[in-house]
C-alpha positions in Angstrom: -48.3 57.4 47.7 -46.5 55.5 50.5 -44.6 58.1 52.8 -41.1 56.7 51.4 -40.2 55.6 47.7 -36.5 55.6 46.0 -35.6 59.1 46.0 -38.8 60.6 48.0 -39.7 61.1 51.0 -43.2 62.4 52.1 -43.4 64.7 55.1 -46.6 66.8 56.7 -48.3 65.9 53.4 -44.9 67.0 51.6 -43.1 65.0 49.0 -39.2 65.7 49.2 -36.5 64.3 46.4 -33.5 65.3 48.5 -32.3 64.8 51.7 -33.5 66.6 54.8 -33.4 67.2 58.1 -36.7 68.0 60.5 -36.2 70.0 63.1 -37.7 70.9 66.6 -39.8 73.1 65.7 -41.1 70.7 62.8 -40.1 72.7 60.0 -37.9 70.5 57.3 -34.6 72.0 55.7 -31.9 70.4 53.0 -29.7 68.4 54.7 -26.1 70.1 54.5 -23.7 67.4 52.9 -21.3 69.6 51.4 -20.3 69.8 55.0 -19.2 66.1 55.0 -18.4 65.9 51.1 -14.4 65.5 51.6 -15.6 62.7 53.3 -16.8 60.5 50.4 -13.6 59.2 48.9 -13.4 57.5 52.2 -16.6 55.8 52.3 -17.5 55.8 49.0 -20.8 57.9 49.6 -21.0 61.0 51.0 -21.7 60.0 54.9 -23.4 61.4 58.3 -20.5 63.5 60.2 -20.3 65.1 62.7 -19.8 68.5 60.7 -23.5 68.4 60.2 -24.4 67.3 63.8 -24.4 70.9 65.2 -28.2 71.1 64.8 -28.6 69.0 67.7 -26.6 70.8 69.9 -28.2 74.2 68.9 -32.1 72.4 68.8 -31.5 70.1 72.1 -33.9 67.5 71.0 -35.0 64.5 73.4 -34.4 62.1 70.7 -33.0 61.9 67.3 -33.9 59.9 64.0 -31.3 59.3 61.1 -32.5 57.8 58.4 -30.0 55.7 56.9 -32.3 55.7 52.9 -34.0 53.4 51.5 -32.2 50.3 52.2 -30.1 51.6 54.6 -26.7 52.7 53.3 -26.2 55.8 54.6 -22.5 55.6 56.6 -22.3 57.5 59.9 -18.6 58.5 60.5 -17.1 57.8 63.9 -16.8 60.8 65.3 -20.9 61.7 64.4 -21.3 58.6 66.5 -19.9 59.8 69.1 -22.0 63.4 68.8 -24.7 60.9 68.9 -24.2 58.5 71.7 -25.3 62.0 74.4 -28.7 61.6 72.5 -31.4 59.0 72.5 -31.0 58.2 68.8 -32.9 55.8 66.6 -31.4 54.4 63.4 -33.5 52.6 60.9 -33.2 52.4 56.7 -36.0 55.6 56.1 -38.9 53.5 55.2 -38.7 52.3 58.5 -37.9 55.6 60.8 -40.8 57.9 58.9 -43.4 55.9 60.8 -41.4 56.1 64.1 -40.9 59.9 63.6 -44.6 60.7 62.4 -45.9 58.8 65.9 -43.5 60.3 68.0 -44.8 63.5 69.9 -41.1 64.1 71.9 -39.0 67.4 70.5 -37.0 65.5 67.8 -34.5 66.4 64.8 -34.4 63.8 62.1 -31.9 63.5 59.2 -33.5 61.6 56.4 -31.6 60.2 53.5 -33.4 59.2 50.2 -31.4 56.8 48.1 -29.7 54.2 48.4 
């Protein structure tokens, strides 16, 4: 299996069918979108805000990944882009920041998205 399909995403050898995010110390949790859920009448998916950004600032990686799914419609609120712009941050649709993320050897955190 490829490392990213519609609706999966394989990490370490791991196959995942929600989203996650990867933290510093590698392991991978659920991502935490009820956080940002009053957010999706806005943007008509449920987007990347900066209510789920305090990972970073606990984890103070040297870069961060988002992936934005699997053809790249994740939204990313303002205000998370803002949280964002004191990191080196790499956006890409997922099937194209898994690669990045697996050859990348800095401390990272990584929010992967699986649809859409």
């Amino acid at each position: 299996m490829k490392a990213v399909s519609f609706g999966i995403v394989k990490i370490n050898g791991e196959e995942y069918e929600k989203d996650v995010v990867i933290h510093t110390n590698g392991k991978v949790s659920k991502r935490k979108k009820k956080k940002s859920k009053d957010l999706k009448p806005t943007y008509g998916h449920t987007p990347l805000s900066d209510k789920e950004l305090d990972v970073i600032e606990d984890e103070e990686p040297e870069v961060v990944y988002i992936g934005t799914g699997y053809e790249g419609s994740l939204p990313i609120t303002p205000e998370a882009l803002k949280v964002l712009k004191d990191y080196e941050t790499v956006i890409l649709p997922t099937p194209e920041v898994i690669p990045k993320i697996e050859a990348d050897k800095r401390k990272l955190v990584a929010f992967i998205h699986v649809t859409c």
